[in-house]
C-alpha positions in Angstrom: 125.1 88.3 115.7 124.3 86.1 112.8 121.5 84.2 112.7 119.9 81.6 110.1 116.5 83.8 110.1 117.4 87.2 109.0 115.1 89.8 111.1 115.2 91.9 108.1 113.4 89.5 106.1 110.2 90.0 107.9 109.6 93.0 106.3 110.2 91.7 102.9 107.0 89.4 103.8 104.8 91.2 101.2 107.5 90.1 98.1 106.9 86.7 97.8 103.9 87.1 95.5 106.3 88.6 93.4 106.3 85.5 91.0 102.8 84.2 91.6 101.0 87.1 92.5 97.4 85.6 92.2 98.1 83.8 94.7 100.3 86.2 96.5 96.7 88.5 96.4 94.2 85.0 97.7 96.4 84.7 100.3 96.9 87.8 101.5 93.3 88.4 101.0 92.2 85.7 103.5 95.3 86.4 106.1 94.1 90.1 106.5 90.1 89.4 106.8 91.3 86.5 109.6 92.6 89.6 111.5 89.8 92.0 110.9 87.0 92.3 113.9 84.7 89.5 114.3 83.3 87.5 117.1 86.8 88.2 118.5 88.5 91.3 118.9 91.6 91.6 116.2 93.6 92.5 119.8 92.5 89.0 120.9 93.4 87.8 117.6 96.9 89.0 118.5 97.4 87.3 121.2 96.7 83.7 119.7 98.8 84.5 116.9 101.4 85.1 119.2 100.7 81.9 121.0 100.0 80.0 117.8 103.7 81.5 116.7 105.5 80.2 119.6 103.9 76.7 118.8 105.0 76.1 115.4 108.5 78.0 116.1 108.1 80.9 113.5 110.6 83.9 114.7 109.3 85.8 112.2 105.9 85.6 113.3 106.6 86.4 116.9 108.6 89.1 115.7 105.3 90.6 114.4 103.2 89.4 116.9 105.2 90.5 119.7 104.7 94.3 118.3 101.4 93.9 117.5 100.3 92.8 120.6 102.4 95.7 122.3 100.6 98.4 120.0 97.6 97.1 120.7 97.9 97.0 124.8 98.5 93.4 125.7 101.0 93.4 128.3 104.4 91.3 129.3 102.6 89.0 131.1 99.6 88.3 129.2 101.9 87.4 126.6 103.8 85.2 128.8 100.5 83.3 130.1 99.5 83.1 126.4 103.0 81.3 125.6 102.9 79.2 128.9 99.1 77.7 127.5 100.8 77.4 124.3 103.8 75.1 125.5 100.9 73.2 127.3 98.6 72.7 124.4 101.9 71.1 122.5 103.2 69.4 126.0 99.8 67.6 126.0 100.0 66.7 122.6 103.0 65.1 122.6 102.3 63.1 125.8 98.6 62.2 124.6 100.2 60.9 121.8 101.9 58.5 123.9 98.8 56.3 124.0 99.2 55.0 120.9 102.7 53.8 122.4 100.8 52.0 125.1 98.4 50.6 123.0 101.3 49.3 121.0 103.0 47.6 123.5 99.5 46.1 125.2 98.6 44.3 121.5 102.3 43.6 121.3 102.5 41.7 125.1 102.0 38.1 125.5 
């Protein structure tokens, strides 16, 4: 099946410093110590990667998420729970936002 996001391309990921490689090296610098150990564990890391992936719609990134949270032991269902807090985070978001619509129409009403 043909998609617009070819899942081949994730793994061509590390190429696109090919032209700018300073920063290709910065960024990559600062994307691997974010998953190194710290106050959380990289396995919890993971997971809000995966979550964070869902939210801004990267298949790549849940792609590699997905895996990484299956090598490192987080199960189906965490997963899912972690996707289900994601879809409310943006749900809220978008509805919170609709006080600005309210507010709107309250300054707006005679």
């Amino acid at each position: 099946m043909e998609t617009y996001y070819n899942p081949e391309d994730l793994a061509k990921f590390g190429t696109i410093g090919e032209k700018a490689s300073e920063l290709s090296e910065k960024f990559f610098a600062y994307y691997n110590a974010v998953f190194e150990e710290g106050a959380l564990t990289a396995r919890e890391k993971s997971l809000i990667a995966l979550a964070v992936a869902h939210t801004v719609q990267c298949p790549y990134c849940i792609d590699a998420y997905t895996n990484d949270c299956l090598d490192k032991g987080v199960s189906e269902e965490q997963m899912t729970e972690a996707v289900h807090v994601a879809a409310a985070i943006r749900g809220g978001a978008s509805l919170v936002h609709g006080v600005q619509m309210k507010n709107i129409v309250k300054k707006l009403e005679f």
